[in-house]
PyMOL Python script that loads the backbone (N, CA, C, O; Angstrom):
from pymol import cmd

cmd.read_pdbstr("""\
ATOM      1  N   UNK A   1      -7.649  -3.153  30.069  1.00  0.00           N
ATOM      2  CA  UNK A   1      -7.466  -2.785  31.446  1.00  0.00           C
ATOM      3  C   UNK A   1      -6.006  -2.988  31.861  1.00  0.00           C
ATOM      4  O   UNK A   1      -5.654  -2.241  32.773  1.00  0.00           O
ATOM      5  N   UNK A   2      -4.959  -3.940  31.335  1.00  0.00           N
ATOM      6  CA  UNK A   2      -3.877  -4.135  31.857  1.00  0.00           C
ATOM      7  C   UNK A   2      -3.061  -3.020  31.264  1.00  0.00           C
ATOM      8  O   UNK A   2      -2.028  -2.637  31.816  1.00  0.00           O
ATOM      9  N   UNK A   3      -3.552  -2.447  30.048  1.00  0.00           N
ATOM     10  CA  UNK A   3      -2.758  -1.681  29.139  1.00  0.00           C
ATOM     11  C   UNK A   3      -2.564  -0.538  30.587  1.00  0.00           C
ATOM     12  O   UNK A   3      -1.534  -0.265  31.204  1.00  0.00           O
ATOM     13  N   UNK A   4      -4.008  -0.035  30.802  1.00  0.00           N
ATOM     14  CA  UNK A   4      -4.002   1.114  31.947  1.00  0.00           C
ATOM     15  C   UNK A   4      -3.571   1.211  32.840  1.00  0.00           C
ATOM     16  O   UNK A   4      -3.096   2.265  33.263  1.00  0.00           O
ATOM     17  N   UNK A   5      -3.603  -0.570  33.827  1.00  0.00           N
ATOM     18  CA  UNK A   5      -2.795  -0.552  35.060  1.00  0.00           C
ATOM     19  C   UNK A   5      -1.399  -0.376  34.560  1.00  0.00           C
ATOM     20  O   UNK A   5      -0.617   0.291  35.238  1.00  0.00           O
ATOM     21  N   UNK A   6      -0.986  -0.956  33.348  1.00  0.00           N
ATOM     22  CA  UNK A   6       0.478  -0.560  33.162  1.00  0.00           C
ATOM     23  C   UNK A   6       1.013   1.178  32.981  1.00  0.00           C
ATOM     24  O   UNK A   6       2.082   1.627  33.395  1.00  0.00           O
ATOM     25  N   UNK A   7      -0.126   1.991  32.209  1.00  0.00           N
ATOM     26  CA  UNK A   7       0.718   2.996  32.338  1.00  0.00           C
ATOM     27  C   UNK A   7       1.118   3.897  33.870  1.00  0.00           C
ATOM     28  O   UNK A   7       2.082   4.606  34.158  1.00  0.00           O
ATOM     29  N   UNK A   8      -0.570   3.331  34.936  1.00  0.00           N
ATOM     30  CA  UNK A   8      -0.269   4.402  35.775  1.00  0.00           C
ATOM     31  C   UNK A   8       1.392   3.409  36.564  1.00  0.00           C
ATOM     32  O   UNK A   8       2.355   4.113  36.868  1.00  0.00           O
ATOM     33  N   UNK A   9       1.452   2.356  36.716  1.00  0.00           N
ATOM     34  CA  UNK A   9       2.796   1.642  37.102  1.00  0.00           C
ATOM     35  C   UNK A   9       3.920   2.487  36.366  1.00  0.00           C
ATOM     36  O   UNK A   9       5.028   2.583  36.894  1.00  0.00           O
ATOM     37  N   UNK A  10       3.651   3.090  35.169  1.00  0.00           N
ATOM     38  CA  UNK A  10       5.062   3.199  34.346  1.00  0.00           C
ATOM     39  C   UNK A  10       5.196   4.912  34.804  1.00  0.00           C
ATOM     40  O   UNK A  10       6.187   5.333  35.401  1.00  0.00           O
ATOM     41  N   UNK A  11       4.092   5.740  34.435  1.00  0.00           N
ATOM     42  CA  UNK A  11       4.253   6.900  35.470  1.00  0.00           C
ATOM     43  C   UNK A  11       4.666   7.114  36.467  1.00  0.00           C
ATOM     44  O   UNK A  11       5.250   8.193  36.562  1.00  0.00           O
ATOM     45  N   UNK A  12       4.597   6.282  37.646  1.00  0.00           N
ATOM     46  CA  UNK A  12       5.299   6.385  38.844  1.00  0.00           C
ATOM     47  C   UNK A  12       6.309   6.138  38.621  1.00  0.00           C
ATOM     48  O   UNK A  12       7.080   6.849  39.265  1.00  0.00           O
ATOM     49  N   UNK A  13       6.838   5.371  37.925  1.00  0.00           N
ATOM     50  CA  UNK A  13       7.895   4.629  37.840  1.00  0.00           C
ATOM     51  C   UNK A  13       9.021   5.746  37.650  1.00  0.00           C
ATOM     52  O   UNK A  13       9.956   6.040  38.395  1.00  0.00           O
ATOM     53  N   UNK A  14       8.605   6.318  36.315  1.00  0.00           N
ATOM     54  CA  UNK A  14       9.596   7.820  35.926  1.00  0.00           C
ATOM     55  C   UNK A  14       9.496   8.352  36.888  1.00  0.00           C
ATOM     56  O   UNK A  14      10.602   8.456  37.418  1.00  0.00           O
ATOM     57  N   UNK A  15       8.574   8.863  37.563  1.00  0.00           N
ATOM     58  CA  UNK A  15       8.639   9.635  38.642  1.00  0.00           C
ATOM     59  C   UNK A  15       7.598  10.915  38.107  1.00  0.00           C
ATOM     60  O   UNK A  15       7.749  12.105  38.385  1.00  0.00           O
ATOM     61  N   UNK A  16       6.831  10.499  37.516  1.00  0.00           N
ATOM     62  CA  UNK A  16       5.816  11.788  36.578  1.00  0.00           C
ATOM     63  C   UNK A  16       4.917  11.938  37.495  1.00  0.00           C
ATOM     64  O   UNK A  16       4.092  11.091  37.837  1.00  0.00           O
ATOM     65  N   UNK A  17       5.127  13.665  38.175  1.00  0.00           N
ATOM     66  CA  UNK A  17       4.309  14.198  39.291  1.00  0.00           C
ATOM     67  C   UNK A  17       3.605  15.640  38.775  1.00  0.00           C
ATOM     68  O   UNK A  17       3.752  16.415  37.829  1.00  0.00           O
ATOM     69  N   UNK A  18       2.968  15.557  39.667  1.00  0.00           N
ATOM     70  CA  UNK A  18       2.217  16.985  39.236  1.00  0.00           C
ATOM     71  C   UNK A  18       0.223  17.063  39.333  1.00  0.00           C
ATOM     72  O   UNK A  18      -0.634  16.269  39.719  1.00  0.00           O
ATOM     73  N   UNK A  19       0.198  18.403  38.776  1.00  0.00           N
ATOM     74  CA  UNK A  19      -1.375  18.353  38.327  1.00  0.00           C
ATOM     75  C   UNK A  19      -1.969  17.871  37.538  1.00  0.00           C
ATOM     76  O   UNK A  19      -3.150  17.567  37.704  1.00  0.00           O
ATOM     77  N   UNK A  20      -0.990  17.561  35.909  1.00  0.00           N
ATOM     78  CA  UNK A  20      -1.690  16.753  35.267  1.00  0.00           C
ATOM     79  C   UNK A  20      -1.195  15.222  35.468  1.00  0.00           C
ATOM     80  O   UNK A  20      -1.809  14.251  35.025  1.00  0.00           O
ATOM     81  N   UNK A  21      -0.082  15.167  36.149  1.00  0.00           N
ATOM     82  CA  UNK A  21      -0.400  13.509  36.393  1.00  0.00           C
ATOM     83  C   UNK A  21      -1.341  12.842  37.647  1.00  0.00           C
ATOM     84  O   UNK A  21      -1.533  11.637  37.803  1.00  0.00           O
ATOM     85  N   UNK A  22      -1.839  13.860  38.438  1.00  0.00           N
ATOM     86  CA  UNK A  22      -2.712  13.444  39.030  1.00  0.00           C
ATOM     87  C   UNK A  22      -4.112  13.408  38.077  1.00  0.00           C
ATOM     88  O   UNK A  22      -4.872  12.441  38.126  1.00  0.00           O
ATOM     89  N   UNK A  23      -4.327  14.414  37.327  1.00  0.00           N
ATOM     90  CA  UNK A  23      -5.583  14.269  36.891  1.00  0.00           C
ATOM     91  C   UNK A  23      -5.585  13.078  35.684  1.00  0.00           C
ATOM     92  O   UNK A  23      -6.674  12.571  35.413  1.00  0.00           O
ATOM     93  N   UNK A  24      -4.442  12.652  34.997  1.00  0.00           N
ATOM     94  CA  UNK A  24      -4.302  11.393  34.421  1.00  0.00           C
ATOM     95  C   UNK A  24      -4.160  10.346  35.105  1.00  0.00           C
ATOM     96  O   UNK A  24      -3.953   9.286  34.515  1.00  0.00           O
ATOM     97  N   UNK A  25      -4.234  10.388  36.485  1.00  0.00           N
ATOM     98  CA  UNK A  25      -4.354   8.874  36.754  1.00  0.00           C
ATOM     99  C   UNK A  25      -6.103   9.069  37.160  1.00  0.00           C
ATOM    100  O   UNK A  25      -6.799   8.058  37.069  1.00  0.00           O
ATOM    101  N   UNK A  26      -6.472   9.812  37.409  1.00  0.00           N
ATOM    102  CA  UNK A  26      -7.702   9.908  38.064  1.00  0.00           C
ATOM    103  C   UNK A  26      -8.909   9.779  36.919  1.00  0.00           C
ATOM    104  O   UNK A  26     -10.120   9.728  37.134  1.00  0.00           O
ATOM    105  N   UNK A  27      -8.177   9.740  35.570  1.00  0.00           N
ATOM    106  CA  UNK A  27      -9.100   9.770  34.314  1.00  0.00           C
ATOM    107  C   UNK A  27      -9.088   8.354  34.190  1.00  0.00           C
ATOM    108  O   UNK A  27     -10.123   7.691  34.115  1.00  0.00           O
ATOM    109  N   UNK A  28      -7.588   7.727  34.160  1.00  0.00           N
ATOM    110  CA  UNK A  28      -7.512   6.407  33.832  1.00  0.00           C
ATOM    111  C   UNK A  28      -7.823   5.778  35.378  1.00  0.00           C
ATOM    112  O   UNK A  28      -6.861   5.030  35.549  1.00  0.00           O
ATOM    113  N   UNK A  29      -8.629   5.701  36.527  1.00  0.00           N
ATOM    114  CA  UNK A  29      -9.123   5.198  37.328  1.00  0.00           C
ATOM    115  C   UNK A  29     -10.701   5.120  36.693  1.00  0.00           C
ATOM    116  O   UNK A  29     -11.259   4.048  36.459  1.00  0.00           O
ATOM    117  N   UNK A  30     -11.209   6.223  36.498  1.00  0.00           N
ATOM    118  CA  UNK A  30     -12.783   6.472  36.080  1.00  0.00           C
ATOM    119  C   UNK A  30     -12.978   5.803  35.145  1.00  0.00           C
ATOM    120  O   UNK A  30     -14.002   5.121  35.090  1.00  0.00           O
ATOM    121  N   UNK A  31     -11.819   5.803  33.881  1.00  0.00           N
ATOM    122  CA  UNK A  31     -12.105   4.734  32.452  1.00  0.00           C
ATOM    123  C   UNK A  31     -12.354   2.978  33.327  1.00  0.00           C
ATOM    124  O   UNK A  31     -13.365   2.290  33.191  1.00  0.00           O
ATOM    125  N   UNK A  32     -11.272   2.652  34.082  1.00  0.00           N
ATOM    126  CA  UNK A  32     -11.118   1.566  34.700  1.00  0.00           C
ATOM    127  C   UNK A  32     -12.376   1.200  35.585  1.00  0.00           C
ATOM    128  O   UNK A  32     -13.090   0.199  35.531  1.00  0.00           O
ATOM    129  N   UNK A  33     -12.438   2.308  36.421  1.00  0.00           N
ATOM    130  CA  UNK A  33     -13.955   1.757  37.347  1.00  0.00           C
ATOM    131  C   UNK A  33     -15.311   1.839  36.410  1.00  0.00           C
ATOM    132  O   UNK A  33     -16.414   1.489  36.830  1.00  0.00           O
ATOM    133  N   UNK A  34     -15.126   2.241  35.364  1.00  0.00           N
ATOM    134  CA  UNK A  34     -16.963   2.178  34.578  1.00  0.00           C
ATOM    135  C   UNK A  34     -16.546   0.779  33.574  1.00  0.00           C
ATOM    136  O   UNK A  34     -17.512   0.223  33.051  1.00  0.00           O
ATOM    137  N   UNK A  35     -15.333   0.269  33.324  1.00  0.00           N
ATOM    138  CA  UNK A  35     -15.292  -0.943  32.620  1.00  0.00           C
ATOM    139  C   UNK A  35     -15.945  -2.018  33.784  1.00  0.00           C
ATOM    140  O   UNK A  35     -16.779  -2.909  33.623  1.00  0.00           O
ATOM    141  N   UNK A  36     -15.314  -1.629  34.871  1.00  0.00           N
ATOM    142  CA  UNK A  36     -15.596  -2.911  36.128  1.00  0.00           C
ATOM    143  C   UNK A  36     -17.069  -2.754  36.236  1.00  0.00           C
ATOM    144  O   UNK A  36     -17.702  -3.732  35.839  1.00  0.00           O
ATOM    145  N   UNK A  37     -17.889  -1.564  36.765  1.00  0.00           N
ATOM    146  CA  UNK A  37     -18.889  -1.177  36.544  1.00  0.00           C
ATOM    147  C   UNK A  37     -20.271  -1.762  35.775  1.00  0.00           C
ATOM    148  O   UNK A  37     -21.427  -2.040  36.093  1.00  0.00           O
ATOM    149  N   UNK A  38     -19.452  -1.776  34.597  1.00  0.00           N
ATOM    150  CA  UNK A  38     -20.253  -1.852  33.610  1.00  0.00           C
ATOM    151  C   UNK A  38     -20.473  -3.486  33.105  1.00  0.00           C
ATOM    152  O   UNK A  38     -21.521  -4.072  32.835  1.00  0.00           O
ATOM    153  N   UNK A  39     -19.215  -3.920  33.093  1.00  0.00           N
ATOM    154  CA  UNK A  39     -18.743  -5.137  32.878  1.00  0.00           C
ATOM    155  C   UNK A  39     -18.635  -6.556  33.606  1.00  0.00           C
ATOM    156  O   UNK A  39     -18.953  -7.700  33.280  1.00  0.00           O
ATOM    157  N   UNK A  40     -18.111  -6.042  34.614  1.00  0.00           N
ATOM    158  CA  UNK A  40     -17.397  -6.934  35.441  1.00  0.00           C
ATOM    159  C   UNK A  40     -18.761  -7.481  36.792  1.00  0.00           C
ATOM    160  O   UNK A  40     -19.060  -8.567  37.287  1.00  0.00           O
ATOM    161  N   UNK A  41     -19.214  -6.219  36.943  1.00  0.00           N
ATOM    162  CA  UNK A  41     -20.626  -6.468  37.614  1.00  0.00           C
ATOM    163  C   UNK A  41     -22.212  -6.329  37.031  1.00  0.00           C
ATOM    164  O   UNK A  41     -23.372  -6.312  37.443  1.00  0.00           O
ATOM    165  N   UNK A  42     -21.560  -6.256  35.985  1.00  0.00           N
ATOM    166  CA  UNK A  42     -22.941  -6.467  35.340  1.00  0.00           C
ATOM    167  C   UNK A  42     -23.845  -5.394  35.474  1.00  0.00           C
ATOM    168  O   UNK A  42     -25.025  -5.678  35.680  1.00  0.00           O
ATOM    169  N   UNK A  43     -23.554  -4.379  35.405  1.00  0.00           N
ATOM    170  CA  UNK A  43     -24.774  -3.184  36.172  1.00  0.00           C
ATOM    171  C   UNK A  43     -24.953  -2.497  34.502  1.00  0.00           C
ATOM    172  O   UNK A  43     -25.595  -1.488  34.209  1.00  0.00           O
ATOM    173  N   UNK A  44     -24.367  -3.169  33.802  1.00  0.00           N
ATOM    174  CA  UNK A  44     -24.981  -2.166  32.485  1.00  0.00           C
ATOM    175  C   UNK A  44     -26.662  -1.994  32.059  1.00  0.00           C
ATOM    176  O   UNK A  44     -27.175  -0.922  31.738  1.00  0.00           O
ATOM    177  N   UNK A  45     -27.259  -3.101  32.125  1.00  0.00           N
ATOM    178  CA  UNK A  45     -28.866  -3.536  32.257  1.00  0.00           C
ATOM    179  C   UNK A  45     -29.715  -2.911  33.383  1.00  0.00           C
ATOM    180  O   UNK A  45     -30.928  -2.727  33.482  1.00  0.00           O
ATOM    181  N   UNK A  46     -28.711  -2.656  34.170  1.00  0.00           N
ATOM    182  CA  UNK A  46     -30.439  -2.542  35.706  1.00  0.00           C
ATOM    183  C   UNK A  46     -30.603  -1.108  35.663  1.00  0.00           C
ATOM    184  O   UNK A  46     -30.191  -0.425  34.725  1.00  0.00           O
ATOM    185  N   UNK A  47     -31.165  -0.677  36.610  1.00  0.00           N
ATOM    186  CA  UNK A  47     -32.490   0.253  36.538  1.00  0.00           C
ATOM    187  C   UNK A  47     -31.453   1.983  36.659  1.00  0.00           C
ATOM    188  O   UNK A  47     -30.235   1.925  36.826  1.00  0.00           O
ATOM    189  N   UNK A  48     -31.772   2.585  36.609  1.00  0.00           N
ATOM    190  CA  UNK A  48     -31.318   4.288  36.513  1.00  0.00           C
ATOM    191  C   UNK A  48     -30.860   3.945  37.655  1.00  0.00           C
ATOM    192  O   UNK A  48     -29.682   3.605  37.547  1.00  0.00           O
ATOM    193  N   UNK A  49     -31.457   3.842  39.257  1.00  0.00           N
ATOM    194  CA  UNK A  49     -31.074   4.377  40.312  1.00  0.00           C
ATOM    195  C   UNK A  49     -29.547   3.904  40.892  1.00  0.00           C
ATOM    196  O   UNK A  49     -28.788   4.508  41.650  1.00  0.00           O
ATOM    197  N   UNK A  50     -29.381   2.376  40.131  1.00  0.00           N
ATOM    198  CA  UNK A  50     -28.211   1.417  40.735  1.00  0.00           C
ATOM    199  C   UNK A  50     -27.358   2.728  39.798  1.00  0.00           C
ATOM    200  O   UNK A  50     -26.594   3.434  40.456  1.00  0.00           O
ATOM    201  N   UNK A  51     -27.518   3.043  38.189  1.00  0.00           N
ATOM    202  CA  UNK A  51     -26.413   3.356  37.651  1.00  0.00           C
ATOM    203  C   UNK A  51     -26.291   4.899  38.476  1.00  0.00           C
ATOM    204  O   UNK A  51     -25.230   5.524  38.456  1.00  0.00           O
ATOM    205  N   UNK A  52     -27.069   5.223  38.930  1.00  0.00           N
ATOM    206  CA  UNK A  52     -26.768   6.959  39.404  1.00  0.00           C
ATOM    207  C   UNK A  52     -25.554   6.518  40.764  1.00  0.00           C
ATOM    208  O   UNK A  52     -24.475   6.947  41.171  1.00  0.00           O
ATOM    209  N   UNK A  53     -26.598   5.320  41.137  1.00  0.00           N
ATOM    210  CA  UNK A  53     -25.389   5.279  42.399  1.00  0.00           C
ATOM    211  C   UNK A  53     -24.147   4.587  42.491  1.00  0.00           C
ATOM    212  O   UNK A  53     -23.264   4.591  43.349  1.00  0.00           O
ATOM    213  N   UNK A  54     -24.300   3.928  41.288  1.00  0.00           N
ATOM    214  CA  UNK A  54     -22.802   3.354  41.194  1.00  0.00           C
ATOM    215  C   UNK A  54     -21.788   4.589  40.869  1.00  0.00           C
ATOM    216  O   UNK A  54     -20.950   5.014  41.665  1.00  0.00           O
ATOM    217  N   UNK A  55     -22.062   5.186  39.295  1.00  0.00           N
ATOM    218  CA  UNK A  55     -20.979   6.183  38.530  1.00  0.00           C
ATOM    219  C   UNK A  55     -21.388   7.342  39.556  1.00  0.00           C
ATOM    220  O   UNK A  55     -20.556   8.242  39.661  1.00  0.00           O
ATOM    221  N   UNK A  56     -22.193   7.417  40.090  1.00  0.00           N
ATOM    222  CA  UNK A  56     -22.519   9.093  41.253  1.00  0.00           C
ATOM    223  C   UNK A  56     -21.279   8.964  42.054  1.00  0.00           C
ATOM    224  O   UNK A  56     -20.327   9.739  41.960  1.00  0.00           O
ATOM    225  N   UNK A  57     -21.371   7.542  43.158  1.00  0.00           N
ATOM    226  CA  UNK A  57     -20.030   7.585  43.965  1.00  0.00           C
ATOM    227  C   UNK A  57     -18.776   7.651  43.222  1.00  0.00           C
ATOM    228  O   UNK A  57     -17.937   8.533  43.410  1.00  0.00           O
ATOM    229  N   UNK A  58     -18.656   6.662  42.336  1.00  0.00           N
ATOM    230  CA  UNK A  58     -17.282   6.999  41.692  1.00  0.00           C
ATOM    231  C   UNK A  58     -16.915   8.220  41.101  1.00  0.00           C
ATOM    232  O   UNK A  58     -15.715   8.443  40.946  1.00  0.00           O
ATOM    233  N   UNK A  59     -17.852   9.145  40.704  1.00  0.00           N
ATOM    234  CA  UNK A  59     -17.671  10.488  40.372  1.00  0.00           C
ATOM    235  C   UNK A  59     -17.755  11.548  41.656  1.00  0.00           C
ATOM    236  O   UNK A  59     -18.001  12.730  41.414  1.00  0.00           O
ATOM    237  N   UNK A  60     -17.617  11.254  42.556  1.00  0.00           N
ATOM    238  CA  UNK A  60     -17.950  11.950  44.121  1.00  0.00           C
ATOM    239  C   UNK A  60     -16.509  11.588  44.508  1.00  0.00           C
ATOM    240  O   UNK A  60     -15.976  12.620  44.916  1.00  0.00           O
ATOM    241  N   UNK A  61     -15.633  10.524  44.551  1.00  0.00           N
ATOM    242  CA  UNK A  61     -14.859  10.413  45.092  1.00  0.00           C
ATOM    243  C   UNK A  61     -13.961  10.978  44.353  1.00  0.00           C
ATOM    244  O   UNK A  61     -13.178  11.621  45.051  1.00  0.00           O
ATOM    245  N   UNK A  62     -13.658  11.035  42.910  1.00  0.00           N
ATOM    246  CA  UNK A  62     -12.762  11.075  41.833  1.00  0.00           C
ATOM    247  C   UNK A  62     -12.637  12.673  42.214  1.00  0.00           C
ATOM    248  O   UNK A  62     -11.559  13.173  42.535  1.00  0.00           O
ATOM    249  N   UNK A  63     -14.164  13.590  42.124  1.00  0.00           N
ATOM    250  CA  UNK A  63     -14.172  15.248  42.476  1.00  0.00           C
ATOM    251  C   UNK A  63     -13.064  15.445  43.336  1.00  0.00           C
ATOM    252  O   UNK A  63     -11.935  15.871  43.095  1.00  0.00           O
ATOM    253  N   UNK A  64     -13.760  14.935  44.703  1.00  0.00           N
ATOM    254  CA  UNK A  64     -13.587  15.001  46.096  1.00  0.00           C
ATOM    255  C   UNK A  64     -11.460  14.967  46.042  1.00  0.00           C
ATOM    256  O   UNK A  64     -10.720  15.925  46.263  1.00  0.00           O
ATOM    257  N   UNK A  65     -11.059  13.550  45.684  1.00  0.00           N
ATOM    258  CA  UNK A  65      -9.490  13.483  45.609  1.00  0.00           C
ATOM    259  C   UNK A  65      -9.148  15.113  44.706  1.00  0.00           C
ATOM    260  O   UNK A  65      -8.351  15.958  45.115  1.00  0.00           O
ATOM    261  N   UNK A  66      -9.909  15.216  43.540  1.00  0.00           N
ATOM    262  CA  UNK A  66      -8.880  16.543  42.802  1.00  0.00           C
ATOM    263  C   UNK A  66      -9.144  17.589  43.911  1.00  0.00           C
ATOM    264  O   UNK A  66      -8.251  18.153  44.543  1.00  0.00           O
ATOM    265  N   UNK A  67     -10.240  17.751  44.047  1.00  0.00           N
ATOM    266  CA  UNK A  67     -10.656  19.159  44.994  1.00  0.00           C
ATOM    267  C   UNK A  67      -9.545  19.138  46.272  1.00  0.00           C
ATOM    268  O   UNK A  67      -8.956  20.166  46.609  1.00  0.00           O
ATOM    269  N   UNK A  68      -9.274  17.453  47.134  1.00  0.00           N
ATOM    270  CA  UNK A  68      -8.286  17.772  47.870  1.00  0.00           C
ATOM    271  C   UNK A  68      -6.944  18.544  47.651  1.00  0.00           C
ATOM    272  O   UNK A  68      -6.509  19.580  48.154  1.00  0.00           O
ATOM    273  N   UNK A  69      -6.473  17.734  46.785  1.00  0.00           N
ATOM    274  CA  UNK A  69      -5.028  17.837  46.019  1.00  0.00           C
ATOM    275  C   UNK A  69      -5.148  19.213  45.552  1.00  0.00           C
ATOM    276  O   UNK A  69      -4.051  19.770  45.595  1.00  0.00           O
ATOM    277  N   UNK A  70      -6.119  19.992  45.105  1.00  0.00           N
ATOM    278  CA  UNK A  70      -5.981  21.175  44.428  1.00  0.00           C
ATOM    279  C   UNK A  70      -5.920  22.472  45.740  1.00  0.00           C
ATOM    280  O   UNK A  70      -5.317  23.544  45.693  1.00  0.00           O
ATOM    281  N   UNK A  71      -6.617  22.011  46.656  1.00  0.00           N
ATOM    282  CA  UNK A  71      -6.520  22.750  48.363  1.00  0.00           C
ATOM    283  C   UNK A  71      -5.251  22.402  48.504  1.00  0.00           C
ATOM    284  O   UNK A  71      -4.705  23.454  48.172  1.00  0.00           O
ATOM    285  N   UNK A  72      -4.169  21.466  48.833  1.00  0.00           N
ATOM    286  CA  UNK A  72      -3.501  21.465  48.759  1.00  0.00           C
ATOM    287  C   UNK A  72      -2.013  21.826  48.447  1.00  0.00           C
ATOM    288  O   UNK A  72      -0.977  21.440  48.988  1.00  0.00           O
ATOM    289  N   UNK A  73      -2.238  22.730  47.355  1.00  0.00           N
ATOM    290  CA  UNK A  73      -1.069  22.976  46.532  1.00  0.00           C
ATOM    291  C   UNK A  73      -0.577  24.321  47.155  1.00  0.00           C
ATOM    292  O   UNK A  73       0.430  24.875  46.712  1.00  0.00           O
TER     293      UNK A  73
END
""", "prot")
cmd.dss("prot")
cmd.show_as("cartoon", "prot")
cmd.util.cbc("prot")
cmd.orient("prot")
């Protein structure tokens, strides 16, 4: 996980903009939120409905940001 927070830090850092650096940070957010997910809260064991609604929202919001950004352009 630190490896990841470091690259999206080192991306900004250069100044790496665009469509695919939005959709690379938004990949390495989704890798990051299903480790926490999975891991960190313990939701790997419980029942279908927690996991639909855990990875459902995080996959609703992740859409939702590209779909903005892509209206956007």
């Amino acid at each position: 996980m630190l490896l990841l927070t470091l690259s999206t830090y080192w991306m900004g850092k250069i100044g790496f903009s665009g469509v695919i650096a939005i959709f690379l940070l938004l990949l390495t957010t989704i890798i990051k939120a299903t480790i926490i997910i999975r891991d960190f809260m313990e939701l790997r064991d419980v029942s279908l409905v927690w996991r639909i609604m855990m990875y459902g929202w995080l996959w609703g919001i992740c859409i939702a940001i590209s779909i903005s950004y892509l209206i956007s352009l």
